[in-house]
DRENDO-1510 file (C-alpha; in Angstrom, 1 decimal, always signed):
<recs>
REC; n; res; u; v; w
REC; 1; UNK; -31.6; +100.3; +64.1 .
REC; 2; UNK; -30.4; +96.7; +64.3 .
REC; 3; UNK; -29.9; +94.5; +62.0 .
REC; 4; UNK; -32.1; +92.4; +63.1 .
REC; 5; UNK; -34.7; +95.2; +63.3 .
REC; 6; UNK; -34.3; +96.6; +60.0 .
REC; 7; UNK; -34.9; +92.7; +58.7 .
REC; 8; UNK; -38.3; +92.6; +61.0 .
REC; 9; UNK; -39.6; +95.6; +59.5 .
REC; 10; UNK; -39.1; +95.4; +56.2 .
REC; 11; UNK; -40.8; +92.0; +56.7 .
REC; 12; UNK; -43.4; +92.9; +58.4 .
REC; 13; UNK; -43.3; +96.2; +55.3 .
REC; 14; UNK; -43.1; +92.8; +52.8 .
REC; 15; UNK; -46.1; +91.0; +54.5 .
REC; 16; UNK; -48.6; +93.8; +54.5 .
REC; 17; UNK; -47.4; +94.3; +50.4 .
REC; 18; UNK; -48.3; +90.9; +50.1 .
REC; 19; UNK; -51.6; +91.1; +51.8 .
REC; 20; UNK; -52.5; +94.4; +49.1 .
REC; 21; UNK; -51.4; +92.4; +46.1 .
REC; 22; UNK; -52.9; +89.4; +47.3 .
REC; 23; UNK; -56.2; +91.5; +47.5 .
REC; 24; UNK; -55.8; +92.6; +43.9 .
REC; 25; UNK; -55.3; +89.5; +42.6 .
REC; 26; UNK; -58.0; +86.6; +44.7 .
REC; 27; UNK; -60.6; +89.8; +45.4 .
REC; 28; UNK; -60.6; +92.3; +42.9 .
REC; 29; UNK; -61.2; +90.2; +40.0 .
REC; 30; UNK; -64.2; +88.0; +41.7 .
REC; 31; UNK; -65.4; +91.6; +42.5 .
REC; 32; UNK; -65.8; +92.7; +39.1 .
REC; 33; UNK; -67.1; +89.6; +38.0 .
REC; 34; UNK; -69.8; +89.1; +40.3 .
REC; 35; UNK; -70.7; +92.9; +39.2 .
REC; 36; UNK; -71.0; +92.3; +36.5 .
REC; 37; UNK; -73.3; +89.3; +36.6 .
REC; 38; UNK; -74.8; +91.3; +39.0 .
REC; 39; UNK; -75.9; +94.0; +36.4 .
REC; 40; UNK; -76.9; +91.8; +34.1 .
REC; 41; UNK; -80.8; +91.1; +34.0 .
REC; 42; UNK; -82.6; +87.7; +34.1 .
REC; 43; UNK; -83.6; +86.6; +30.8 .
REC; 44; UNK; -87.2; +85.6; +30.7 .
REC; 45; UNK; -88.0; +83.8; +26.8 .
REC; 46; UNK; -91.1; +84.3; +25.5 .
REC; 47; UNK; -93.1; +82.3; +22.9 .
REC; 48; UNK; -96.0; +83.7; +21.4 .
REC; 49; UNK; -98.6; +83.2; +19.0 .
REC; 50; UNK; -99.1; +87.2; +17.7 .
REC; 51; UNK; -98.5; +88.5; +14.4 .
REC; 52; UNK; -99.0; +91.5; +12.2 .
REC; 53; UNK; -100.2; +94.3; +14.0 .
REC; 54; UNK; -100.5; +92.4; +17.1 .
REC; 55; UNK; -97.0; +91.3; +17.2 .
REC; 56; UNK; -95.8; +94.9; +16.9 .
REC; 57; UNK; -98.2; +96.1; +20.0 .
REC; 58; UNK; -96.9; +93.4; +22.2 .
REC; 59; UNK; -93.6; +94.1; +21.4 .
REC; 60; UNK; -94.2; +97.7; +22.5 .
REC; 61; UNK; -95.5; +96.3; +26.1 .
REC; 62; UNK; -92.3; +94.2; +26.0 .
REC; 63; UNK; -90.1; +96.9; +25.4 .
REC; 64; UNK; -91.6; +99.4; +27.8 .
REC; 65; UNK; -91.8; +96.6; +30.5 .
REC; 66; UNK; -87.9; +96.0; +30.2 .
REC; 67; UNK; -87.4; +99.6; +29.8 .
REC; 68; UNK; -89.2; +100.2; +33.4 .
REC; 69; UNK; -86.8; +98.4; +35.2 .
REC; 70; UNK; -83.5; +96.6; +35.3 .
REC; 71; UNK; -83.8; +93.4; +37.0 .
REC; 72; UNK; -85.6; +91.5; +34.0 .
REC; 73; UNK; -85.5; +90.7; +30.2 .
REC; 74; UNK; -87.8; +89.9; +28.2 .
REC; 75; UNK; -87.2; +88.0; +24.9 .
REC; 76; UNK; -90.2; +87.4; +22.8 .
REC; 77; UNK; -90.3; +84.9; +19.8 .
REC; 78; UNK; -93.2; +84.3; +17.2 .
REC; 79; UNK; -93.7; +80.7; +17.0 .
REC; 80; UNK; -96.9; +80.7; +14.5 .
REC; 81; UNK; -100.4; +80.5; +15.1 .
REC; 82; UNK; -102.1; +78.9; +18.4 .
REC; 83; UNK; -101.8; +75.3; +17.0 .
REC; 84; UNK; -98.5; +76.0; +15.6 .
REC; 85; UNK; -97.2; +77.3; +18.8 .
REC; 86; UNK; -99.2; +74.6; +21.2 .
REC; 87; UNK; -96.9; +71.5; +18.9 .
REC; 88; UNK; -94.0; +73.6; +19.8 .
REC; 89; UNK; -94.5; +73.6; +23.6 .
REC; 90; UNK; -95.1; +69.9; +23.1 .
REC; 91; UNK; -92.3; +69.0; +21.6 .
REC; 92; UNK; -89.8; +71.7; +23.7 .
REC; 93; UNK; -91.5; +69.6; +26.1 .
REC; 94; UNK; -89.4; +66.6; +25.1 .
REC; 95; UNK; -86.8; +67.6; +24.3 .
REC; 96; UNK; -86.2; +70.0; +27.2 .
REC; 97; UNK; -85.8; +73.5; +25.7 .
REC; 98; UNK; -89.3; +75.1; +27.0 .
REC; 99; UNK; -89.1; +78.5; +27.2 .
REC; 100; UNK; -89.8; +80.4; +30.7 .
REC; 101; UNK; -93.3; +82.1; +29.5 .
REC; 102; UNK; -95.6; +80.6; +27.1 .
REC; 103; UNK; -99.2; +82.6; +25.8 .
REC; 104; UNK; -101.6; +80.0; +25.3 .
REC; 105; UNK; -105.6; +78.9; +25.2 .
REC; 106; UNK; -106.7; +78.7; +28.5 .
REC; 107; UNK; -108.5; +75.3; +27.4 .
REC; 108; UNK; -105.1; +73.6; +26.9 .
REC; 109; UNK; -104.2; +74.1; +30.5 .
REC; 110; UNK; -105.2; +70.8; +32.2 .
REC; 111; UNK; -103.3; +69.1; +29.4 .
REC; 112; UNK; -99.9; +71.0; +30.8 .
REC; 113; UNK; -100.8; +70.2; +34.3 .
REC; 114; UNK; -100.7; +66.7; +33.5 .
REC; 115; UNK; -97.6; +66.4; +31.3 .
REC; 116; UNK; -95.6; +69.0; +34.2 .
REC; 117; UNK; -95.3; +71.4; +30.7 .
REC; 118; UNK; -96.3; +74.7; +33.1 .
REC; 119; UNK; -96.0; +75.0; +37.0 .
REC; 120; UNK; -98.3; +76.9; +39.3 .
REC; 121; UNK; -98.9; +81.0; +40.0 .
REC; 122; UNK; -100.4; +80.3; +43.0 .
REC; 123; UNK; -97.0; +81.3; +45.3 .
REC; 124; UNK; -96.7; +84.2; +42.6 .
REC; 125; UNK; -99.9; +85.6; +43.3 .
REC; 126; UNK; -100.1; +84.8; +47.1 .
REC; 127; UNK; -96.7; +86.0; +47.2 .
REC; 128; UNK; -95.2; +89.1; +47.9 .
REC; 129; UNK; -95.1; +90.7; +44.7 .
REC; 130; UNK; -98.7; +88.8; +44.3 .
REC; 131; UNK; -101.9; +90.2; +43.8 .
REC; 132; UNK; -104.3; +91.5; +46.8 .
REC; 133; UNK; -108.0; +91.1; +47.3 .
REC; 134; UNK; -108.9; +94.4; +45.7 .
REC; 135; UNK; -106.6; +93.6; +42.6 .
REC; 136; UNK; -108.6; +90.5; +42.1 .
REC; 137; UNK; -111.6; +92.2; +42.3 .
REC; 138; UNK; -110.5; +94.7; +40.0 .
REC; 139; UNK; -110.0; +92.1; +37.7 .
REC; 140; UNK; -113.5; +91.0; +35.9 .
REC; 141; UNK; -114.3; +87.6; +37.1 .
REC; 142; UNK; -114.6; +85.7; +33.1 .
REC; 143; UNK; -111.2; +86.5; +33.6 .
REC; 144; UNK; -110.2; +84.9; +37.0 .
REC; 145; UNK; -112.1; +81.7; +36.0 .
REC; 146; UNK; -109.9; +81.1; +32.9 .
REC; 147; UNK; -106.6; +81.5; +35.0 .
REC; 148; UNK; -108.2; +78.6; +37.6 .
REC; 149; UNK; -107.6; +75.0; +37.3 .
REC; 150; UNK; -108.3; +73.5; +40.0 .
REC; 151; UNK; -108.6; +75.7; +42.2 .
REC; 152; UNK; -105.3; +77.1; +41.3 .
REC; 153; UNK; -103.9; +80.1; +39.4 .
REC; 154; UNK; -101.8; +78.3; +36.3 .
REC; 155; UNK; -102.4; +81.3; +33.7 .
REC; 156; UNK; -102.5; +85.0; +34.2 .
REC; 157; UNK; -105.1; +86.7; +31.5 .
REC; 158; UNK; -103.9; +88.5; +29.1 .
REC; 159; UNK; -106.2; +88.6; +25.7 .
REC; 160; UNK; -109.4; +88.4; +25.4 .
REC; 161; UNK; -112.8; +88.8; +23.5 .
REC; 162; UNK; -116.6; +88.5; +23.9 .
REC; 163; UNK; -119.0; +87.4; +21.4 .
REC; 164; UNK; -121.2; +90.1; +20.2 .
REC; 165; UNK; -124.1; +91.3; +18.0 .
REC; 166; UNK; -123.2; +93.2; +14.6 .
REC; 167; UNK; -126.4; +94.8; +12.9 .
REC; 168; UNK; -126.8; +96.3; +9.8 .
REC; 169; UNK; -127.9; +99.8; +10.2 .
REC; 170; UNK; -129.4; +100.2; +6.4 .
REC; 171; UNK; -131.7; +96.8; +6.9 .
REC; 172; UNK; -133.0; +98.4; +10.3 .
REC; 173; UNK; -133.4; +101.6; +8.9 .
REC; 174; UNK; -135.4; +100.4; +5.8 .
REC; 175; UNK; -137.8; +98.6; +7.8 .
REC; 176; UNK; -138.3; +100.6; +10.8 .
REC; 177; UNK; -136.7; +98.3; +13.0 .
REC; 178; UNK; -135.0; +98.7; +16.4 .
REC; 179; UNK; -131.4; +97.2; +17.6 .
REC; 180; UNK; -133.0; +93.9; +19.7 .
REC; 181; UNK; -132.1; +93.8; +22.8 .
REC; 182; UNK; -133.7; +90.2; +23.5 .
REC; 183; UNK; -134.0; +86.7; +21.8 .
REC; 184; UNK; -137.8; +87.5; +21.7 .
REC; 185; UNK; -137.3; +91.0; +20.0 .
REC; 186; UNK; -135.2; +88.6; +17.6 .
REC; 187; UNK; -137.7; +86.7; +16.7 .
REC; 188; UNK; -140.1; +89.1; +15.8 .
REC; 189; UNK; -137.8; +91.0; +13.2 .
REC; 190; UNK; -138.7; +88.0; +11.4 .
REC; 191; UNK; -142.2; +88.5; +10.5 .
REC; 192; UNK; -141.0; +91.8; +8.9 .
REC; 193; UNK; -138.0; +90.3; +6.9 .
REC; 194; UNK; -138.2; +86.9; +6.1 .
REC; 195; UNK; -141.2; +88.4; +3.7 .
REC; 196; UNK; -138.1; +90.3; +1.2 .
REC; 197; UNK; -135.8; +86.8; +1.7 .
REC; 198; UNK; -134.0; +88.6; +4.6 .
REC; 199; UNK; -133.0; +86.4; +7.0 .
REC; 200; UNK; -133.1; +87.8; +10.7 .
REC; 201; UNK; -129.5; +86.2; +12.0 .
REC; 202; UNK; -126.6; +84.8; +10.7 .
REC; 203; UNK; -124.5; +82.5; +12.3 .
REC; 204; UNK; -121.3; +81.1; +11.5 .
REC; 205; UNK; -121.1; +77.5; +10.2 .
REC; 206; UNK; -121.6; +76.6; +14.3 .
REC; 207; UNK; -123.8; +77.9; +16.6 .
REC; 208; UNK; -121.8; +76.8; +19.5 .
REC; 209; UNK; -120.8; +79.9; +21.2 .
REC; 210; UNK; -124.4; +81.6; +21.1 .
REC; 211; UNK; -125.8; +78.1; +22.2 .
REC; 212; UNK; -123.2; +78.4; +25.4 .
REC; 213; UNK; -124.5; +81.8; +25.9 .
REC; 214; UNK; -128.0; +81.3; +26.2 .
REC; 215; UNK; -127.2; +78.5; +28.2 .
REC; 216; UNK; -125.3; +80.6; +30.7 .
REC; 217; UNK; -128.1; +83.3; +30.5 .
REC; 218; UNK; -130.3; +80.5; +31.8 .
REC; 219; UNK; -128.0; +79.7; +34.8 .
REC; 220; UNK; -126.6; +76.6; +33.3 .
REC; 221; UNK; -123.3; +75.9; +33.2 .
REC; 222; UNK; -122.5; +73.1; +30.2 .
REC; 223; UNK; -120.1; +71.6; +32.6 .
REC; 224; UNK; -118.9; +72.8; +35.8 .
REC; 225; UNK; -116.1; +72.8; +37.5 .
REC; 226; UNK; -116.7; +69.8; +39.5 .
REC; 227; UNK; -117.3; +67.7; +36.5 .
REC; 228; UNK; -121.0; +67.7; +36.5 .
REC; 229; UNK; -122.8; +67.8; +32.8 .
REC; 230; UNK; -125.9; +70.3; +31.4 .
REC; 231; UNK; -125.7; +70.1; +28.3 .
REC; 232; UNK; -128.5; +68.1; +27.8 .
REC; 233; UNK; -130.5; +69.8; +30.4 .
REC; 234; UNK; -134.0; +70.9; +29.5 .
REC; 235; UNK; -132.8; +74.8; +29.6 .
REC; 236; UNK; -129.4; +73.8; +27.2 .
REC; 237; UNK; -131.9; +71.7; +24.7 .
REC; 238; UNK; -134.8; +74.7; +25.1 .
REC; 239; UNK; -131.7; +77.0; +24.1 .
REC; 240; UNK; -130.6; +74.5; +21.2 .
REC; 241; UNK; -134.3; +74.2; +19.8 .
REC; 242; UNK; -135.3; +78.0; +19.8 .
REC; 243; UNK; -131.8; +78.4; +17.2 .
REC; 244; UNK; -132.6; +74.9; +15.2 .
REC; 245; UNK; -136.2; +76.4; +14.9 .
REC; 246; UNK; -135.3; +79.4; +13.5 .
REC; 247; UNK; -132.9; +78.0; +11.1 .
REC; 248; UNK; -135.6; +75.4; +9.8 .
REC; 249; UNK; -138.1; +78.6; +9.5 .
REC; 250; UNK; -135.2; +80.2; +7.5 .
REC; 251; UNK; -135.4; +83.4; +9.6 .
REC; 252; UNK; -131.6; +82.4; +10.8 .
REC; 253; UNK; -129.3; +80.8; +8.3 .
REC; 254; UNK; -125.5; +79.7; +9.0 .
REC; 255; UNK; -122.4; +80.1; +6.6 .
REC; 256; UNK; -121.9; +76.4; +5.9 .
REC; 257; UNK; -118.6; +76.5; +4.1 .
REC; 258; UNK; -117.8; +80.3; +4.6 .
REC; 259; UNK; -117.0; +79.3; +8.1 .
REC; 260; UNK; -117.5; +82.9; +9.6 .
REC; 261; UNK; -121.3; +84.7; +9.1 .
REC; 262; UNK; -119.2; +88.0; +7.6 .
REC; 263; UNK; -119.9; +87.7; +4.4 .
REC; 264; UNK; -124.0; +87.1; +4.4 .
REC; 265; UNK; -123.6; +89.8; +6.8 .
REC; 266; UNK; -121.8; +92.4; +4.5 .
REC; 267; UNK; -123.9; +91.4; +1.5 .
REC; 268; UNK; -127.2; +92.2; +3.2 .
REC; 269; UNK; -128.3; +88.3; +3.8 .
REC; 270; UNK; -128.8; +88.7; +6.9 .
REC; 271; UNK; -129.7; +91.4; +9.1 .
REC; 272; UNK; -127.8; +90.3; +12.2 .
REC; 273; UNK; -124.4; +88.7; +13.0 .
REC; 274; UNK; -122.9; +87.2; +15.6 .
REC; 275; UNK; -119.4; +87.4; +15.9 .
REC; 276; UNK; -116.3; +87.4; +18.3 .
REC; 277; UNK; -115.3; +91.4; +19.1 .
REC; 278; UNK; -111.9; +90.6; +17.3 .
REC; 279; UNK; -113.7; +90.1; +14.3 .
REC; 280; UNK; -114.9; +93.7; +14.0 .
REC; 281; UNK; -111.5; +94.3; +11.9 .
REC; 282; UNK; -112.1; +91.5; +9.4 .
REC; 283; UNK; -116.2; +92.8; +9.0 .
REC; 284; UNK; -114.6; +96.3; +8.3 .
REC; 285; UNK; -112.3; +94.7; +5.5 .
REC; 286; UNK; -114.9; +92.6; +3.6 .
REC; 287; UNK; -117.4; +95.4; +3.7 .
REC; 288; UNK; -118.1; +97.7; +1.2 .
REC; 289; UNK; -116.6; +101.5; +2.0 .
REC; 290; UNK; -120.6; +102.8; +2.3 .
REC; 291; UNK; -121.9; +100.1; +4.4 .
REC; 292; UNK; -123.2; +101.3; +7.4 .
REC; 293; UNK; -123.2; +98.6; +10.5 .
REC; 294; UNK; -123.0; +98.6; +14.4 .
REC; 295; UNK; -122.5; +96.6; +17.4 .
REC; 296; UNK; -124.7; +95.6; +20.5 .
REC; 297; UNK; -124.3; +93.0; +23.2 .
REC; 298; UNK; -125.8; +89.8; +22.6 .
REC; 299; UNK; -129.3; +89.3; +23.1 .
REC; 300; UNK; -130.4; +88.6; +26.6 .
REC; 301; UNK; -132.3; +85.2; +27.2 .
REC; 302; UNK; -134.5; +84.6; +29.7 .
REC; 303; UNK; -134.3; +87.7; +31.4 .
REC; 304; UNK; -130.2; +87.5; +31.6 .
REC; 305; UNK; -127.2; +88.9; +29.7 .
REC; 306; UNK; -124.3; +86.5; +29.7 .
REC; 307; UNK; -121.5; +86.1; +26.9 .
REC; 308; UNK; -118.9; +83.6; +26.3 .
REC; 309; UNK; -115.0; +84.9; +26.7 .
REC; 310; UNK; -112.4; +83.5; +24.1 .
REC; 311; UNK; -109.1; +84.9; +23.8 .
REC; 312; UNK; -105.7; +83.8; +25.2 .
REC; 313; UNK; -103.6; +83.5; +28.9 .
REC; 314; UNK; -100.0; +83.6; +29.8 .
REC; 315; UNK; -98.5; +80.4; +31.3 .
REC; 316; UNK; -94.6; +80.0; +33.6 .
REC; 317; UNK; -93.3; +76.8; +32.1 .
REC; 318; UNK; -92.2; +73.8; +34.5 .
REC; 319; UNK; -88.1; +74.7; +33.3 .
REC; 320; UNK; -88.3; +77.9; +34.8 .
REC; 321; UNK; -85.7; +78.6; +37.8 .
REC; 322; UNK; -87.0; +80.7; +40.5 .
REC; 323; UNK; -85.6; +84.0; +39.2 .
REC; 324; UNK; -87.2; +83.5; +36.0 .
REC; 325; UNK; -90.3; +82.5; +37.4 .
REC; 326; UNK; -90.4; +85.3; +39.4 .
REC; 327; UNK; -89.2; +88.0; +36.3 .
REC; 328; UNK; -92.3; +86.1; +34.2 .
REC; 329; UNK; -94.9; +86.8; +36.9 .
REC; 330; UNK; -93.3; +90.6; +36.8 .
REC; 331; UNK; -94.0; +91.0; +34.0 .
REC; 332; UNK; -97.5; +89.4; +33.6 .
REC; 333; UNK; -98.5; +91.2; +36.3 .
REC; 334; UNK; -97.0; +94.3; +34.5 .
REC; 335; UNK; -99.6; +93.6; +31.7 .
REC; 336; UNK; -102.5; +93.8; +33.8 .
REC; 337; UNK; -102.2; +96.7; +35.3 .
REC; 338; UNK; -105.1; +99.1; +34.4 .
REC; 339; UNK; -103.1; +101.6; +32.2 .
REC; 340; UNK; -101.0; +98.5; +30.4 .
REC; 341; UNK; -103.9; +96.5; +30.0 .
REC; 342; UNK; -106.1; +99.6; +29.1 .
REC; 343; UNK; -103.2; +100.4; +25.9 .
REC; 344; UNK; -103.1; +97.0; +24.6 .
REC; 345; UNK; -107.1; +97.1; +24.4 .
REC; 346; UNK; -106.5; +100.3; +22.3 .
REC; 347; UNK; -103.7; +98.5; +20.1 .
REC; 348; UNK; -105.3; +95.3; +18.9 .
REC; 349; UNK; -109.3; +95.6; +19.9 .
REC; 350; UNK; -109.1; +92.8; +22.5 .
REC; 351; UNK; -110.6; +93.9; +26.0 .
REC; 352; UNK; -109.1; +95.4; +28.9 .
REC; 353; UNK; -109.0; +92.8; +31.5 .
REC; 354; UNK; -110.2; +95.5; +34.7 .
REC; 355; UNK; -112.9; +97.3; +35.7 .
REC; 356; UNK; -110.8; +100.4; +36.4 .
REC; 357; UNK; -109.4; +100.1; +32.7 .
REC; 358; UNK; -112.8; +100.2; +30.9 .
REC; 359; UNK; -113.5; +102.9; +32.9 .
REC; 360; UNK; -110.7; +105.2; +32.8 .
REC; 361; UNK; -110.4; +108.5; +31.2 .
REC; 362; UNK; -108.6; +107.0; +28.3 .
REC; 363; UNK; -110.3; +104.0; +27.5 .
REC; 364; UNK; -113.6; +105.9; +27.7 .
REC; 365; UNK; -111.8; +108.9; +24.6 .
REC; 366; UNK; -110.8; +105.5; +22.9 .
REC; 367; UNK; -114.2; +104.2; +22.6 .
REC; 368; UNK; -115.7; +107.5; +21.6 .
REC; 369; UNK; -113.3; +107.6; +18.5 .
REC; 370; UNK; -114.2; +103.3; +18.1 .
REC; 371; UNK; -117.6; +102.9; +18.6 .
REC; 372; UNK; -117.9; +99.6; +17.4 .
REC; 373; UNK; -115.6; +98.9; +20.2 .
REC; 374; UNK; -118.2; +100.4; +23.1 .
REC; 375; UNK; -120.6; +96.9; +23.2 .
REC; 376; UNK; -117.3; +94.4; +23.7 .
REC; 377; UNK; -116.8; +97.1; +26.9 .
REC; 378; UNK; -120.6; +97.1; +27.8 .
REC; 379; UNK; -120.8; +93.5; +27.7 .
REC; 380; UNK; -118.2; +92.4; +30.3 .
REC; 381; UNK; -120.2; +92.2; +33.2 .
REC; 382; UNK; -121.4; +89.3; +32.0 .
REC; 383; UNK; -118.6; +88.1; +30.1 .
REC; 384; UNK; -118.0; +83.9; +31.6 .
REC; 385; UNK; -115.4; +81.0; +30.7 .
REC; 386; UNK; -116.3; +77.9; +29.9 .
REC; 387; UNK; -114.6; +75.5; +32.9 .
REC; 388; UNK; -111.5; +73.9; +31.2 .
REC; 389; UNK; -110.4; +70.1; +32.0 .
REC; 390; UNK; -108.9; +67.1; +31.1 .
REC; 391; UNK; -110.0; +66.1; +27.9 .
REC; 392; UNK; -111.6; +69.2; +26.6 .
REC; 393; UNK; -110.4; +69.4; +23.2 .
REC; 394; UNK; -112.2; +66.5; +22.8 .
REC; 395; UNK; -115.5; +67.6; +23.9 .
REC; 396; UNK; -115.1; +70.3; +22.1 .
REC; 397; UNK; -115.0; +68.5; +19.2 .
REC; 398; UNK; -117.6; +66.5; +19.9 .
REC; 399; UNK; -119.9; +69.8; +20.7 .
REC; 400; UNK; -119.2; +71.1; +16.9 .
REC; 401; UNK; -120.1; +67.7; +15.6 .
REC; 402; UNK; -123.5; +68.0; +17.8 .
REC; 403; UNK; -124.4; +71.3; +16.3 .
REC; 404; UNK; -123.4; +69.8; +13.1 .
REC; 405; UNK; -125.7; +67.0; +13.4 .
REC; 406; UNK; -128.9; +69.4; +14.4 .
REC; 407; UNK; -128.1; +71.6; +11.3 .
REC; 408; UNK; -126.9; +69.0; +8.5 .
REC; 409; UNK; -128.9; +65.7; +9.5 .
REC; 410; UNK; -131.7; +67.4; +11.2 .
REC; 411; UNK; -131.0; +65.6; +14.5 .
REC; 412; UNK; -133.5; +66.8; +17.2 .
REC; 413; UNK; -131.2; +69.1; +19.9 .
REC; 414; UNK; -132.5; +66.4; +22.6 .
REC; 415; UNK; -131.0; +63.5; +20.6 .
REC; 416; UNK; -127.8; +65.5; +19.7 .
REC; 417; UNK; -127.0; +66.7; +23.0 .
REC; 418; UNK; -128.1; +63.4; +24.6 .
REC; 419; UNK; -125.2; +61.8; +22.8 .
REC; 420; UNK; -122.6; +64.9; +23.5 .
REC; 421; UNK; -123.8; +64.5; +27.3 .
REC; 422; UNK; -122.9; +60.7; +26.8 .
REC; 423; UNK; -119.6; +61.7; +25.3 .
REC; 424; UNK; -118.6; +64.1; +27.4 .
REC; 425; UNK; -119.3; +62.1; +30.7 .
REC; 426; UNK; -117.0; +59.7; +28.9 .
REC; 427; UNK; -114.4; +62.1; +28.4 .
REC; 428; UNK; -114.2; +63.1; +31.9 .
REC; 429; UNK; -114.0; +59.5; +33.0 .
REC; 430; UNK; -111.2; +58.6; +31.3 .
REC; 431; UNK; -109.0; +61.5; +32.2 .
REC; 432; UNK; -109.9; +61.0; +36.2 .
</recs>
């Protein structure tokens, strides 16, 4: 070979060596770096308001959630209770350090909206990893109208109770009395105890939620969801009038300064109770280890069942990039499945959110070993939410200082809710 050869080959032999170390050096090293980004998941924060018990459980759904797959992570963090944690979002609001997911009161959602704190769900659920028509309908409607603003999807459901009836078993027993099953039924119970100082129901210190729910048995809505306002509609005030009646008559009595109707309840006071379903817990504490009590659905009014939801959604803050959005809506979604949805109901007592949960082998063996859990079940059907808007924290406040009014100054329920309708209308026109 040449000399000349010999020179072109081992450049050529040089220039391919080159090439191979080249590789090594610009490729390999981006190639284990994007790897390894690659394999790790997107971090989805979390701020919640659970504790105790609660916090444990929903730490268990977070856990299996990112155990189920690789492509998210979720990072939970207690920030208080629901007013604790709502100041938090306001002021991460500010000064920019949100979180990606959020749990909140549905109520506080217009307020979000109009800062920018959270963004829509509506791609997420339209989307392709979104819910279809028969998950919807699996999902009980109280539920869908919390997560609407709008017309929009903002929240996804994720806790939630019903107001219920608690009796006291003994009482009934002692005076041959059945579990009512209507307002009139109610009523008579009290020619029968109001004679021994028994009085037939006990509220809490506001009547507000039974009030709604009679309402809503009625077919009114106290405001709907294009702004219009019942609540002093001759059903609401009829509604109103039949509780301030029975309070005057002393056949219903509320706990004033005890806040919550437990304790008349557990003492034998009162005969009947009205409380949310996440209250069973705290009745079971304050009672005494022999007292013997149950639970029922709410008296129907006017021919109709209907119960007021309360409970909590989860939110996708405005921060969010797209990856986290779409690891936060995994993951919602994730929690309301029927079996997910169905073992968080069994961890805490709050209410599956579908209809194929309540009825599912599992749910159905849980409620045989928790009866006291079986009316929160029975009563979804007719389980509503109360339309949320702009400025309702405010009517809100103003409805408690209505009922306030009818009990404490003896204000007739027209004049009370007169002045909450003139309030409320108010309310809504200054947050147009």
């Amino acid at each position: 070979m040449s000399t000349g050869k010999k020179f072109a080959a081992l450049a050529a032999v040089a220039i391919m060596a080159g090439s191979s170390f080249a590789g090594l050096s610009t490729v390999h090293t981006p190639t284990v770096s994007a790897n390894t980004v690659a394999s790790k998941p997107v971090k989805v924060t979390f701020w919640h308001a659970m504790a105790g018990p609660y916090k444990d459980a929903l730490q268990k759904r977070i856990d299996a959630f990112n155990k189920s797959q690789s492509k998210y992570e979720i990072v939970a963090t207690a920030q208080g209770d629901y007013t604790t944690l709502n100041q938090k979002i306001m002021a991460g609001a500010k000064s920019k350090t949100l979180p990606v997911m959020a749990q909140t009161i549905y109520t506080q959602v217009p307020d979000y909206v109009k800062d920018g704190i959270v963004t829509s769900l509506q791609p997420q659920v339209d989307g392709k990893n979104g819910l279809s028509k028969k998950q919807l309908n699996n999902i009980y409607p109280g539920f869908l109208q919390q997560s609407k603003y709008k017309g929009e999807f903002y929240s996804a459901p994720f806790s939630a109770s019903v107001r219920e009836m608690f009796y006291n078993k003994t009482l009934l027993k002692k005076y041959s009395l059945s579990v009512p099953k209507t307002w009139d039924e109610t009523a008579k119970m009290s020619e029968v105890l109001k004679k021994d100082g028994i009085a037939t129901v006990g509220f809490d210190k506001s009547f507000d939620m039974e009030w709604n729910s009679m309402a809503r048995s009625a077919g009114v809505s106290l405001v709907t969801n294009k702004n219009k306002v019942n609540v002093d509609s001759k059903k609401a005030v009829a509604a109103a009038k039949l509780i301030t009646d029975m309070v005057s008559e002393g056949t219903a009595k509320t706990a004033g300064s005890d806040i919550y109707g437990t304790s008349n309840f557990v003492n034998g006071k009162t005969a009947l109770t009205f409380s949310s379903s996440a209250g069973i817990t705290a009745t079971k504490a304050a009672a005494a280890k022999d007292f013997d009590w149950g639970t029922a659905p709410l008296p129907s009014y006017k021919g109709k069942s209907a119960t007021v939801l309360a409970g909590n959604s989860l939110v996708v803050t405005a921060t969010a990039t797209k990856n986290q959005q779409a690891g936060a809506w995994a993951f919602m979604k994730y929690l309301m499945s029927d079996k997910q949805t169905e073992k968080w109901a069994e961890s805490t007592g709050y209410l599956p959110i579908t209809k194929k949960a309540t009825k599912s082998v599992a749910y159905k063996a849980y409620l045989k070993k928790n009866p006291l859990a079986q009316a929160a079940s029975d009563s979804l059907p007719g389980a509503f939410s109360d339309t949320a808007f702009l400025g309702y924290q405010d009517y809100h406040t103003n409805l408690l200082n209505a009922v306030d009014s009818m009990l404490t100054k003896k204000t007739p329920a027209s004049d009370a809710l007169k002045t909450l309708s003139d309030q409320t209308k108010k309310t809504l026109k200054e947050n147009k």
